[in-house]
C-alpha positions in Angstrom: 0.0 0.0 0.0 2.9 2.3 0.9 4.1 2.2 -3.2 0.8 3.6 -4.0 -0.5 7.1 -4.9 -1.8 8.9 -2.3 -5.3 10.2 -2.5 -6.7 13.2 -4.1 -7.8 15.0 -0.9 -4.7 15.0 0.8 -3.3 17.5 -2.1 -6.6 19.7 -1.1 -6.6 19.0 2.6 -2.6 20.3 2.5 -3.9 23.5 0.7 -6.8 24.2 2.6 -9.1 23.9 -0.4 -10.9 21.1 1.1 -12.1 23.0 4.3 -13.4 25.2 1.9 -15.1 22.2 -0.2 -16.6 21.2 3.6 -18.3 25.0 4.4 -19.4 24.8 0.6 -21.1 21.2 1.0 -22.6 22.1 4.3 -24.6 25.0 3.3 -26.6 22.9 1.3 -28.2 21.2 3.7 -29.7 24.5 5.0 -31.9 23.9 1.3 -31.1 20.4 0.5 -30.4 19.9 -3.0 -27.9 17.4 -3.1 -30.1 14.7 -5.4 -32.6 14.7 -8.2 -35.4 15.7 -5.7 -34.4 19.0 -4.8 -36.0 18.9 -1.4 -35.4 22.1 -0.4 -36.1 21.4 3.4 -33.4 22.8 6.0 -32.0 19.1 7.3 -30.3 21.6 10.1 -33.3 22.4 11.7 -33.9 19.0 12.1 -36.2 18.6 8.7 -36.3 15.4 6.6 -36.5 14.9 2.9 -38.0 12.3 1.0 -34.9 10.2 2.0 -35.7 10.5 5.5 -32.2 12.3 6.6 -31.7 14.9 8.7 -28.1 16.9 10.2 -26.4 13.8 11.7 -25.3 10.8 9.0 -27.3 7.8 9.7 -24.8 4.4 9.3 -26.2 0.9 9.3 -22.9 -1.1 9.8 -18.8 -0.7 8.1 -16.3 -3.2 8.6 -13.7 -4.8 6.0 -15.9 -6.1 3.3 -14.8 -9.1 0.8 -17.5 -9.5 -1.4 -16.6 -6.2 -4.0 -15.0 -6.2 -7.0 -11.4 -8.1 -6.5 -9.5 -4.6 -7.4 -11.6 -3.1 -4.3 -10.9 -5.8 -2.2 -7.3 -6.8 -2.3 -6.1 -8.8 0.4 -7.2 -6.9 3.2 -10.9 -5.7 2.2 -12.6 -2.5 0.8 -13.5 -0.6 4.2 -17.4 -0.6 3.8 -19.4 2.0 5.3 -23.2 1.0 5.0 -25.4 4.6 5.2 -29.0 4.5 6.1 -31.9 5.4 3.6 -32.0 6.2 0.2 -32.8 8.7 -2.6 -34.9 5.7 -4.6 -38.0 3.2 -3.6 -36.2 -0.3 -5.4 -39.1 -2.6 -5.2 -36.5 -5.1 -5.0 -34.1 -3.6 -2.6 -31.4 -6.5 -1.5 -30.7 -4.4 1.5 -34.4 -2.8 1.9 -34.1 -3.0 6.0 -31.0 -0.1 5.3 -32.1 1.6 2.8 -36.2 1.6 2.8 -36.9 0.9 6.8 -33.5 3.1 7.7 -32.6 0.5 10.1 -28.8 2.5 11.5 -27.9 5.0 13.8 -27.3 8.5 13.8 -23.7 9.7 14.6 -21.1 12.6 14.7 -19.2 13.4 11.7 -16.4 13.0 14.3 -17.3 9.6 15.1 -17.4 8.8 11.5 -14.2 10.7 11.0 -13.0 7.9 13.6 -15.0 5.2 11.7 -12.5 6.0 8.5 -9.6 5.6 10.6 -10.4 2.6 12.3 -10.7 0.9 8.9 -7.4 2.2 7.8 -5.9 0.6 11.0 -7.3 -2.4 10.2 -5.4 -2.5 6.7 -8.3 -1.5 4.5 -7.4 -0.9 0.8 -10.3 2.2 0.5 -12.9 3.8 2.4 -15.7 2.5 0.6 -19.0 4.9 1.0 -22.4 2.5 0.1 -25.6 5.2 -0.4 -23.3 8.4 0.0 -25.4 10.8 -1.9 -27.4 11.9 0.6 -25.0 12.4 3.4 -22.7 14.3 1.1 -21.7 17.2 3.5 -21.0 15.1 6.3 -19.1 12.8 4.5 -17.0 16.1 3.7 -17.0 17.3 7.1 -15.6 13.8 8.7 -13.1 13.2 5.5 -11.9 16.6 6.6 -11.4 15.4 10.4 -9.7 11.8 9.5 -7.2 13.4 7.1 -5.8 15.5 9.7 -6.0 12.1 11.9 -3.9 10.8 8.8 -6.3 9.0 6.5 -4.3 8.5 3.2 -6.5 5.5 1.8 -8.9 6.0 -1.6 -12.4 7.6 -1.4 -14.6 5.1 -3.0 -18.0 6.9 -3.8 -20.6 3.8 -4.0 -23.5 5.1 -5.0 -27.5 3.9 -6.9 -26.7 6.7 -9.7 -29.7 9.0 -8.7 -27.1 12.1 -8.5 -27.1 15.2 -9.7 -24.0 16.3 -11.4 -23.5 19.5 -9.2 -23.0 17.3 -6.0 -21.1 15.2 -7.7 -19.0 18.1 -9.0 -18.5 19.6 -5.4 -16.4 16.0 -4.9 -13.7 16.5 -7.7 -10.3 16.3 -6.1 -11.9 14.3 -3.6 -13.3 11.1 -4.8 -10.5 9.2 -6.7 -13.0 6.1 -7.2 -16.4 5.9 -8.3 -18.7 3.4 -8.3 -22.1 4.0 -9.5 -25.1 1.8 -10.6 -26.3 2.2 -14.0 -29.4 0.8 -13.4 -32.1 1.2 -16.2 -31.9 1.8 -20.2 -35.3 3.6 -19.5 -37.0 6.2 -17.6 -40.4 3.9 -17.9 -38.8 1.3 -15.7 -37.0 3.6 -13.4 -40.4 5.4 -12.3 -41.7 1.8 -12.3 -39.0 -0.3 -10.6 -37.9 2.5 -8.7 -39.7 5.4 -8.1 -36.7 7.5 -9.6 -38.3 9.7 -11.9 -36.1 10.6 -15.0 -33.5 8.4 -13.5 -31.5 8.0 -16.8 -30.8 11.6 -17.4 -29.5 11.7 -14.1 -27.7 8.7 -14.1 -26.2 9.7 -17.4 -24.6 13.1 -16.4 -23.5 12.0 -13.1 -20.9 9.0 -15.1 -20.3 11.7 -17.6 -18.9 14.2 -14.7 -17.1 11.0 -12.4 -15.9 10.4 -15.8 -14.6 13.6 -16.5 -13.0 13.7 -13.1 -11.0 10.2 -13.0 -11.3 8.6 -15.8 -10.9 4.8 -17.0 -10.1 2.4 -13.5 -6.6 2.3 -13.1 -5.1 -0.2 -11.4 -1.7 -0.4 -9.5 -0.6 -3.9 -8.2 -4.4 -5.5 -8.2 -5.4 -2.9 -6.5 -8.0 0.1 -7.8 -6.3 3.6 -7.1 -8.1 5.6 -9.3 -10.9 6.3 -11.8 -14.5 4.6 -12.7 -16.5 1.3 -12.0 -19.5 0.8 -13.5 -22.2 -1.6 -11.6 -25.6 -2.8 -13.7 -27.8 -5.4 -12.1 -29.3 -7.7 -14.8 -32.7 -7.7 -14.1 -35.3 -10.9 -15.2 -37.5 -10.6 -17.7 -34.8 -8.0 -19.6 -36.9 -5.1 -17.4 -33.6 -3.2 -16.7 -33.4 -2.5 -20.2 -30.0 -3.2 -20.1 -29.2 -3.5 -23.8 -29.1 0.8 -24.0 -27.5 1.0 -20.4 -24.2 -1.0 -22.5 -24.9 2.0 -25.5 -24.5 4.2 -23.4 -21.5 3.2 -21.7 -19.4 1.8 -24.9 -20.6 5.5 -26.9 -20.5 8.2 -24.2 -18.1 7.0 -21.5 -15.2 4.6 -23.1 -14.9 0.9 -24.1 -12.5 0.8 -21.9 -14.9 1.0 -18.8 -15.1 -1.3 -16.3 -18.2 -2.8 -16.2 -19.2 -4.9 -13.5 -22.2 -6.6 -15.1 -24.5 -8.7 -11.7 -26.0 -11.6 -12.0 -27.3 -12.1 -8.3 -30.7 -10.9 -8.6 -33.0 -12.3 -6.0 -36.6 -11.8 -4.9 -36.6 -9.4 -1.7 -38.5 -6.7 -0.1 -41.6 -6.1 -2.1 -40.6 -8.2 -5.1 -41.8 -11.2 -2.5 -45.2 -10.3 -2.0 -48.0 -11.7 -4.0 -50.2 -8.6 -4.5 -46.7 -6.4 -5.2 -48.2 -5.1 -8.7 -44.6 -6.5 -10.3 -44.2 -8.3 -13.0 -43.9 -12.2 -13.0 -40.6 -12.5 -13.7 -39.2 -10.4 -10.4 -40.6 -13.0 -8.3 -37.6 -15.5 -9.3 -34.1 -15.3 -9.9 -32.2 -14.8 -12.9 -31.9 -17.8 -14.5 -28.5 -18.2 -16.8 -29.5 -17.6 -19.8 -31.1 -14.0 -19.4 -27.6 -13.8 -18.1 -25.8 -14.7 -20.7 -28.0 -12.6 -23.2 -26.9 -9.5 -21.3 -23.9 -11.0 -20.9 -23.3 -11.0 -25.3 -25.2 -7.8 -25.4 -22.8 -5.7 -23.1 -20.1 -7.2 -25.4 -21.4 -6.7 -28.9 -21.5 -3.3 -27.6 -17.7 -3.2 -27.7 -18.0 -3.4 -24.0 -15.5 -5.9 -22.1 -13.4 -5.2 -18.6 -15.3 -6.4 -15.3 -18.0 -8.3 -17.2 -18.0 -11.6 -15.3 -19.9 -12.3 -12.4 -18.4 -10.7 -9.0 -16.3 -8.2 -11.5 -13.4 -10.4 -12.5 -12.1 -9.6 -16.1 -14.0 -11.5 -18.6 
């Protein structure tokens, strides 16, 4: 780890730009705008959105986590911090009792500050943020605290893609590795699936900007240092649309993406109840060959790092 680059936001923490970056953030939340919804409630007068958050970040769970892509992982483990609620309504939500119910607690941004650390201590690879977006400014604020505690480990920004390119812009310099879902070829099924209303325009200029910012993955010794993952969920029934979610990629983005293309779909969260209005198909699993269709699909596209199952190269 010591032969790697260090992180963007030491450069700005060293110049004092990234205090600045913190005061910035934090006004927001007097107005929230920090995703599609535009809120515009004052979370520091205690007010929640439509994600539920207020001043203090909610976290459901961090520890070393194992089960990202290998260049996340290494041999220690991505440092995972789990963040309550969401800015979407997945019908299908693997993780529904974080992100739907809000099951977490609300902390400092000095205890999350120490959170960071801890996982550095503990040999962690990255700080790996899951459902950022909403918690933006404190994020900010405790990345601020932990680099003067000495936190010199990658910023890994994990997030559903519901963004809005001005938040995500406010993180340039700071974020050296994004990982966003790009979820739906449609806004039909986003609305439907979702509850994310024009979720591809979104989705789209948020990569564009991460894009912009870091670029191709770049990776140094197995390990991921820099630039952008892409995650899509293969969805049964071909629902996620995925064939124009690969267009997308290959024509605006680069080839050269990494494209971490899922095959572990499984019924959960409303997807499991009989009167849930879904189609048919949600209530099962993938089965291989819807797979293997997206599988050909993301490739005819021109498409080809990350695109085996669990992210290896395929």
């Amino acid at each position: 780890m010591n032969n790697l680059p260090p992180p963007s936001y030491r450069r700005l923490y060293e110049t004092g730009d990234l205090a600045a970056r913190v005061e910035q953030a934090w006004e927001i939340l007097r107005s929230c705008t920090l995703c599609p919804r535009r809120c515009s409630i004052d979370r520091l007068q205690g007010e929640a959105g439509w994600c539920g958050s207020r001043d203090l970040p909610k976290v459901a769970s961090f520890g070393p986590h194992f089960c990202e892509e290998p260049e996340l992982v290494g041999r220690n483990g991505s440092g995972t911090i789990f963040f309550s609620n969401c800015t979407m309504r997945c019908e299908y939500c693997q993780n529904y009792e974080i992100s739907q119910c809000g099951r977490g607690e609300e902390i400092r941004c000095d205890d999350l500050a120490r959170i960071m650390l801890a996982l550095q201590r503990q040999g962690c690879h990255n700080i790996n943020l899951v459902s950022p977006t909403h918690y933006v400014p404190q994020i900010l604020r405790a990345l601020l605290a932990a680099a003067e505690g000495g936190l010199a480990i990658p910023l890994v920004y994990n997030t559903g893609g519901y963004d809005l390119a001005e938040t995500i812009r406010l993180l340039d310099g700071i974020v050296d590795i994004y990982m966003p879902d790009a979820k739906y070829g449609s806004d039909d099924a986003a609305r439907r699936f979702s509850h994310a209303p024009h979720y591809t325009r979104y989705m789209q200029e948020s990569i564009r900007e991460m894009h912009r910012q870091v670029g191709d993955l770049e990776v140094w010794d197995g390990l991921a240092v820099r630039g952008l993952i892409i995650r899509h969920l293969v969805l049964p029934g071909g629902y996620a649309e995925s064939r124009e979610v690969f267009r997308f990629v290959a024509d605006e983005i680069s080839r050269d993406s990494y494209l971490n293309l899922m095959d572990q779909y499984r019924p959960e969260w409303h997807a499991v109840l009989r009167e849930s209005g879904l189609p048919a198909a949600f209530s099962r699993p993938l089965n291989a060959a819807e797979f293997e269709e997206a599988l050909g699909e993301a490739r005819a596209a021109g498409l080809w790092r990350g695109l085996a199952p669990g992210g290896e190269e395929g």
